[in-house]
C-alpha positions, 0 to 999 in steps of 0.5 A: 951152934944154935937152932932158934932164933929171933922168932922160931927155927928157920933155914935154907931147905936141904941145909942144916937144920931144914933137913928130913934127918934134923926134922925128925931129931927136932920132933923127937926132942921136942916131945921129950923136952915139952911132953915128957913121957906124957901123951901129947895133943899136937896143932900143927899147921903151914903157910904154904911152901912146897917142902911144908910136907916133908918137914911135917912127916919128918917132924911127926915122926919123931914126936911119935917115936919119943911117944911110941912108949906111951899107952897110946901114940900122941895125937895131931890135928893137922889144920892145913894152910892156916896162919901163925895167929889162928894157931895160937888162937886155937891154942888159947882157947883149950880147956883141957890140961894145956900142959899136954898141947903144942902147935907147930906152925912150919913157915919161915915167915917172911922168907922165899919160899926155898927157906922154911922153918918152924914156930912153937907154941905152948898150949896157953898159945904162947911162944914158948920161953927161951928156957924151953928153946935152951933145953930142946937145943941140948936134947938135940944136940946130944941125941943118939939118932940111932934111937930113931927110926929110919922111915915111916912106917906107920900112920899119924893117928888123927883124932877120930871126933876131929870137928873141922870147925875148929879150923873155922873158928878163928874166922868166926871169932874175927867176924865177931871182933869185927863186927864189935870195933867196926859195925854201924861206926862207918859213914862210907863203904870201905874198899881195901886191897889186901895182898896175902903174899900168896901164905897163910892169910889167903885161906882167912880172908875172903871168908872174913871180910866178904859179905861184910856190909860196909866193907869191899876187899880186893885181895890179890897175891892169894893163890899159894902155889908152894912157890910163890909166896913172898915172891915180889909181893907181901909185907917185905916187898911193899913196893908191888901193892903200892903200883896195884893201889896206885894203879887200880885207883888211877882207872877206877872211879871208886878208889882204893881207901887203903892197902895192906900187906900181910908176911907168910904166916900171917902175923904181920902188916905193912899198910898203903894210903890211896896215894901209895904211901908207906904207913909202917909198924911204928907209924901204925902203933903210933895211931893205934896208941894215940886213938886209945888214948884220945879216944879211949881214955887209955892211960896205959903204956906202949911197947916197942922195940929198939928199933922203934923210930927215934922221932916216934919215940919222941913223940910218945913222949910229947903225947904223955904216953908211956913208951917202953922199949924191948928186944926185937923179936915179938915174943919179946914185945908180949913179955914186956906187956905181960909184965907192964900191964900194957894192951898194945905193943908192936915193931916197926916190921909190922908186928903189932900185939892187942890184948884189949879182949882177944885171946891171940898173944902174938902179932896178927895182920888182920887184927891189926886192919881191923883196929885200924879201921876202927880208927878211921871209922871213928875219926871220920879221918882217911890214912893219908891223913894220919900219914900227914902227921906221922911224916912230921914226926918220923925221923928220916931212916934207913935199914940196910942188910948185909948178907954174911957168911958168919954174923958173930965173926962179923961182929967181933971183927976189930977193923968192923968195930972201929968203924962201928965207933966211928959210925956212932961219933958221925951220927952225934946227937942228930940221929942214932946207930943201931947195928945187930944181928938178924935172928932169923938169917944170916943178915948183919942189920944197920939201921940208920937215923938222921935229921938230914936225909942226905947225911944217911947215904953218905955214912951208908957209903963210909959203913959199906966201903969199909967194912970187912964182911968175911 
């Protein structure tokens, strides 16, 4: 059995490992896997959901209890809704022995808000290794819960010189970086809707983008309830900012420019064109890439993912840039960076990493607007217009994803093998198969490629009737 997935821990609420019991083993096991028996400094922040304070008293708790031994209890600095980016900005930024800080950001992401779950980062901002997620797991699986306590029964110690403008800093830092990639390089006053998916981004963007002089927002979906976020809105359900684009610029004389939609947490972005068009993350990679080199000079390479659009792939070639491709998961994405020397990588879910001069090593939405505009500022050119280019280029796809009950059973189930065979003798060398497992839930995920449209749904039709899900 594992607790981490893809991208952190996540889960149904109430149901292993989102429980108060699990909680608490997973913060004792943290502290000592991470902290030894050192007092430790702790971020910890939330997208939103309601159960967002039970899993961080819990996960308090048995930080604290590994810690009680200490000469002094571990220390937690509490950010309140604040996204999966700006915690790992904060991280980055620490001067001290980053050795002793962790952040925790509680959210499942893109998920309904019945699911949460946590990420964990090192005090260099990093998610942390997979060596480091192994040796959490074997602690919490042979934990004695007899060693922790039952209930709270003291107070978390938050530190007493607390500035609350650490919270702040990440939007003033993003102000700066906007104000670098986009002030005084637009001709026109930009009008943006931003749909925040009712998470983290609503506590960010107002207090970026507003009074911003060539730039209006229309934010919408940004008023977390506990419950709402993701709810038919986000990143995940793009098709409600493409009715709300396409809506307000069908009554209005001055016109939406461009939508985007950011997931829960923060760390990713879908955009929309005036025309309601879907640019997703291997479209948005590919404009960035190409404007850093057109541009820019950027001879560098570019890191995707195997799900990465076969026709984009190919296009990178065409272009002269030098296309790497990595496991999904954008940790994964970082790595291969760090290890190519690269300066932009990103997914086809929306995660795109830029490491020109920014010191946030994971994916981050409002980063990757602000680049965006910067191309569109540069170009002089509107997003409809580089949809234009990306839709010849894109080959036709479709990812579809099917619910399990076991995903490795599903896997490994011979009748499903063949027909995954099967799949890929169909497909030839007109497109490509991709089946995997999600790292996040208990999806079974099939991307489908093909020059021809039409032969997508007919080998959708043959994997669905045939397969055995159980």
């Amino acid at each position: 059995m594992k607790l981490f997935g893809t991208d952190g821990i996540r889960g149904k609420v109430g149901k292993f490992p989102i429980t108060p019991l699990d909680m608490r083993k997973l913060g004792y096991a943290i502290s000592k896997s991470m902290l030894k028996n050192n007092v430790g400094y702790i971020y910890i922040s939330h997208d939103g959901r309601e159960s967002r304070e039970d899993i961080e008293y819990a996960l308090m708790d048995g930080i604290c209890e590994h810690g009680k031994d200490a000469s002094t209890n571990h220390i937690i600095f509490n950010l309140g809704l604040s996204s999966t980016p700006a915690l790992s900005y904060l991280l980055s930024k620490i001067e001290r022995n980053k050795s002793l800080w962790l952040g925790i950001q509680i959210t499942a992401s893109h998920n309904p808000y019945q699911d949460n779950g946590i990420k964990i980062f090192n005090g260099n901002g990093l998610k942390i290794s997979e060596n480091q997620e192994i040796e959490i797991e074997n602690t919490f699986f042979n934990m004695d819960e007899k060693t922790l306590i039952k209930q709270r029964d003291w107070l978390f110690r938050d530190r007493d010189d607390f500035d609350d403008r650490q919270q702040e800093s990440y939007n003033l830092f993003v102000k700066h970086y906007l104000t670098d990639k986009v002030k005084n390089k637009i001709n026109k006053k930009f009008l943006i809707m931003i749909d925040c998916a009712n998470g983290a981004t609503s506590n960010h963007v107002e207090d970026i983008f507003n009074n911003f002089d060539v730039i209006d927002i229309f934010p919408i979906h940004n008023n977390p309830d506990g419950t709402n976020i993701n709810n038919k809105c986000g990143a995940t359900h793009i098709e409600s900012l493409i009715k709300e684009v396409k809506s307000y610029n069908n009554i209005n004389q001055r016109k939406i420019d461009l939508g985007v939609a950011f997931d829960g947490d923060g760390d990713r972005a879908i955009f929309v064109t005036a025309n309601g068009d879907v640019v997703d993350g291997d479209e948005i990679l590919y404009i960035l890439s190409k404007f850093k080199k057109d541009y820019k000079n950027y001879e560098g390479p570019v890191v995707g993912t195997l799900m990465t659009n076969y026709g984009i792939q190919s296009a990178y070639k065409k272009a002269g840039i030098d296309f790497h491709a990595t496991n999904v998961g954008d940790k994964f994405v970082y790595q291969k960076m760090t290890d190519i020397s690269a300066e932009i990588g990103g997914e086809s879910s929306g995660h795109i990493i830029i490491t020109d001069f920014i010191d946030i090593p994971v994916g981050d939405g409002i980063i990757t607007l602000i680049n965006l505009l910067e191309v569109l500022s540069k170009t002089e050119l509107g997003l409809d217009d580089f949809k234009k280019v990306t839709s010849k280029i894109v080959t036709p796809s479709k990812l579809i994803n099917i619910p399990v009950e076991n995903k490795k059973e599903f896997m490994e189930n011979k009748i499903n093998q063949k027909i995954f065979i099967n799949l890929e003798n169909k497909v030839t060398n007109l497109g490509r198969i991709l089946i995997r497992e999600s790292g996040t839930e208990n999806l079974i995920r099939l991307l489908i490629e093909h020059e021809d449209s039409k032969e997508i749904e007919k080998l959708e039709k043959y994997f669905c009737d045939n397969i055995q899900k159980t």
